[in-house]
N, C-alpha and C positions, 0 to 999 in steps of 0.2 A: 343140225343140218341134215338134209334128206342123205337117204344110204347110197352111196356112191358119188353126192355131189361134190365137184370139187370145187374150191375157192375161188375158181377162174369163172367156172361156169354161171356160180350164182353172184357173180358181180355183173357176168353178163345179159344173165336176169335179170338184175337189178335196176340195169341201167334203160331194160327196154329192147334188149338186140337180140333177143332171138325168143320162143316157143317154150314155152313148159310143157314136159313130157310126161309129169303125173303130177297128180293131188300136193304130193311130197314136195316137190321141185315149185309149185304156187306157192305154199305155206313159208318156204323158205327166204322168199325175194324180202330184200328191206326197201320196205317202201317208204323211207324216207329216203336212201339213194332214190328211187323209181323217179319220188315227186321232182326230187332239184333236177335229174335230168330232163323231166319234162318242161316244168316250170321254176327254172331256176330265181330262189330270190323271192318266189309267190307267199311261203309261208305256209307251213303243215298245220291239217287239222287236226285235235287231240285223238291222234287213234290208237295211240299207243295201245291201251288195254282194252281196245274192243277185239271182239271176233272177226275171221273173214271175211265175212257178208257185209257185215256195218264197216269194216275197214274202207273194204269198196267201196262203198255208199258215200261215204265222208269223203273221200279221196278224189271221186267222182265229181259230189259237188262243186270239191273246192277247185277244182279245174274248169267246172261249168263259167266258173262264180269268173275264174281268169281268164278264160278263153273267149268265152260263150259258144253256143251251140254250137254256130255254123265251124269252127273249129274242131271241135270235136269230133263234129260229122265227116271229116277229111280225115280221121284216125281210122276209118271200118277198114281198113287194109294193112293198119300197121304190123310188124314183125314181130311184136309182141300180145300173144293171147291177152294177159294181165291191161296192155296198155289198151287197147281192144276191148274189154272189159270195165275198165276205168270210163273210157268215152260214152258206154252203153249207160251207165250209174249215170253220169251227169247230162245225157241225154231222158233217160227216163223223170229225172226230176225235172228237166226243165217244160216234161210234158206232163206233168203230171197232174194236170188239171185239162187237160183235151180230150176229148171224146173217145172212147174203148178203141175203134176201129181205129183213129189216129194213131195211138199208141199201139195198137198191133200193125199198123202200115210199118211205125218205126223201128219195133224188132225183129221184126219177120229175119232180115239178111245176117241177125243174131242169132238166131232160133237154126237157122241153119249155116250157120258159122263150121267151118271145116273142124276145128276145135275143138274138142270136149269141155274144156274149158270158159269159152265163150257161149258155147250151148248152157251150159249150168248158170251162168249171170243171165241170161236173156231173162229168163224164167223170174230169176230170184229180184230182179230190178224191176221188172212189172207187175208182179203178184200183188202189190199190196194197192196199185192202180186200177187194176181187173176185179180185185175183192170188193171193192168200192161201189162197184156197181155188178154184182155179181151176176144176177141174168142176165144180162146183158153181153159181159164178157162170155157165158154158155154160151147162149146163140151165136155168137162172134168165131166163139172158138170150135163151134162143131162142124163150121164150115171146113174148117183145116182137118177135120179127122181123115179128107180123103186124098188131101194131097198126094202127090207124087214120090212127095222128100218126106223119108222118112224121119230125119228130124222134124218138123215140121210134124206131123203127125203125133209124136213124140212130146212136141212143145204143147201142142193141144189138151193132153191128161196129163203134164207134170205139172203145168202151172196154175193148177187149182186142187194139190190133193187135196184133202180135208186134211192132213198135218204136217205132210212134208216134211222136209229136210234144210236142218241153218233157216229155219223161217218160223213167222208165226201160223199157228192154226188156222183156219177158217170153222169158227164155231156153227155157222148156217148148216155148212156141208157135215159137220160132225151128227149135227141129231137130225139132219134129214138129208142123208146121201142122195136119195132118189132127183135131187134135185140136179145131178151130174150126170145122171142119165143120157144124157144128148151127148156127151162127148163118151162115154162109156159103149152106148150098144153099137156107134159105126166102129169100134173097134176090139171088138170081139174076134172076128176070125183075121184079126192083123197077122201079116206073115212075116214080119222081122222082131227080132228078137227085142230088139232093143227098144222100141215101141212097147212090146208085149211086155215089158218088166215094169213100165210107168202102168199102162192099165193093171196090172196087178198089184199092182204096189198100191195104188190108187185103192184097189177094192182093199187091200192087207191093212189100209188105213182108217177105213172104214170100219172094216172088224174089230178095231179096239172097242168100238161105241157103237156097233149095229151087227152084231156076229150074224144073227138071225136073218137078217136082210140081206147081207152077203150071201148066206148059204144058201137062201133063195135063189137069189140072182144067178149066182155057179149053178146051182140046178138046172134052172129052165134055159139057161146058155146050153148047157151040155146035153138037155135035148132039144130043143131046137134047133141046135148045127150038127147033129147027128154026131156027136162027140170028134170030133174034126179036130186033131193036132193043135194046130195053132189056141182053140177054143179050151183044148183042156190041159195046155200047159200053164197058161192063164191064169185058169181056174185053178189049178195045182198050186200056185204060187200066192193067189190069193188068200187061200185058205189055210196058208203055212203054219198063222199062228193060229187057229183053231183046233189044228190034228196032232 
């Protein structure tokens, strides 16, 4: 159990009634409480010994599979991040054959989801739809580099690192970064943090498999923006594991 959770609260979790407040407090919920609350009666899918990401996924479906969409799509408000989450998984699969931009009409309200939480599935449910047609989802997504919402900006370079996090790689982007370039140079001199740790992390993923193109890239960032804060924090963080 997460450190300081108590019995009451991760039942409350469980059942769907309230927020998870860290990573800790997600990992904890039983989702198999979670499902019979929602769908009593429906039948769990074998999730037992998968991961968080595939627990969702399955979890997701199998709600899609009872409910169907149009239900789930009355969940983006629920009072549960997780349950919120759940609807998003079985909303993504049920687009999971529509066209890039459909499938970003349908997470966007995900992507910026008040929730840290719901922010991290938006991303993690659509990746493997946007890898699919990977220029495509580029173009798509470099629109949103200039958003307003910083989530949103955010969702733009997290949901294509080249390795990312609880996900599969994108082999394309591993041996030829430059091809992420569109969501990368409108955000260079980004000025919230939180934004600036995806572009970084972004290029830090790159470095495992392209150090030299990275170090490039930080270069001519950091003169072309006259070494500009924003640009060489960035750059600092990028480079972490090369120094």
């Amino acid at each position: 159990m997460a450190a300081g959770l108590t019995a009451e609260r991760k039942a409350a979790l469980s059942r769907g009634e309230i927020a998870a407040s860290n990573l800790g407090e997600i990992l904890a919920i039983d989702f198999a409480d979670l499902m019979e609350t929602l769908a009593p009666g429906a039948g769990l899918p074998a999730f037992q010994k998968e991961g968080i990401s595939r627990r969702m996924a399955l979890c997701g479906e199998a709600l899609l599979a009872h409910f169907g969409a149009d239900v789930l799509a009355t969940w983006t408000g629920h009072a549960s991040d997780t349950v919120r989450g759940l609807a998003l998984f079985g909303l993504a699969r049920h687009r999971d054959d529509a066209a890039v931009g459909d499938v970003l009409t349908m997470v966007r309200p995900f992507a910026a989801d008040g929730h840290f939480g719901v922010r991290e599935w938006a991303w993690l449910a659509v990746r493997p739809r946007l890898v699919r047609d990977l220029d495509l989802s580029i173009a798509a997504l470099a629109g949103w580099t200039g958003d307003a919402d910083v989530n949103i900006r955010r969702f733009a370079v997290e949901a294509l690192r080249p390795r990312g996090v609880w996900c599969k790689h994108i082999p394309a982007l591993r041996e030829d970064p430059a091809r992420g370039l569109p969501l990368l140079e409108p955000m260079r001199r980004e000025g919230e943090k939180y934004a600036q740790d995806s572009v970084a992390n972004w290029l830090n993923d790159a470095a495992k498999d392209r150090p030299d193109w990275v170090r490039s890239l930080c270069q001519r960032w950091l003169r072309e923006t006259d070494d500009c804060p924003p640009t060489r924090r960035i750059t600092t963080r990028a480079l972490r594991s090369l120094t």
